[in-house]
C-alpha positions, 0 to 999 in steps of 0.5 A: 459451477467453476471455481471463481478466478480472480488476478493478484493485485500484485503482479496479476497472476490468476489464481483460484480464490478457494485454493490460494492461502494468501488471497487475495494475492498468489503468494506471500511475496506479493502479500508482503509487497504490497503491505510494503507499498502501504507502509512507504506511502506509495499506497493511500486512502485520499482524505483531509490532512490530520489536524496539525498536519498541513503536508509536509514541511518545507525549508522555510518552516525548519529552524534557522541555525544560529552559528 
């Protein structure tokens, strides 16, 4: 039987999944690529906002300022 084959999620090299020591991914750069794509939001889980939170603020909402 032939080692299973996968593509990186990243860039979508294919790579061995028993022989990668970032798998899923080819290397660590595309780990950490896209663990940055999750901290910078460009990646999300869709689902109803956090209590409190109704999207993000607009100009109206901001403080006026008195001077």
């Amino acid at each position: 039987m032939s080692p299973a084959r996968v593509n990186c999620p990243t860039c979508h090299r294919e790579l061995e999944w028993n022989s990668a020591p970032f798998r899923p991914f080819c290397s660590e750069r595309c780990r950490l690529l896209d663990l940055g794509a999750w901290l910078s939001e460009q990646h999300a889980i869709p689902g109803d906002a956090a209590p409190g939170q109704d999207g993000p603020a607009s100009p109206e909402d901001s403080p006026k300022d008195p001077a």
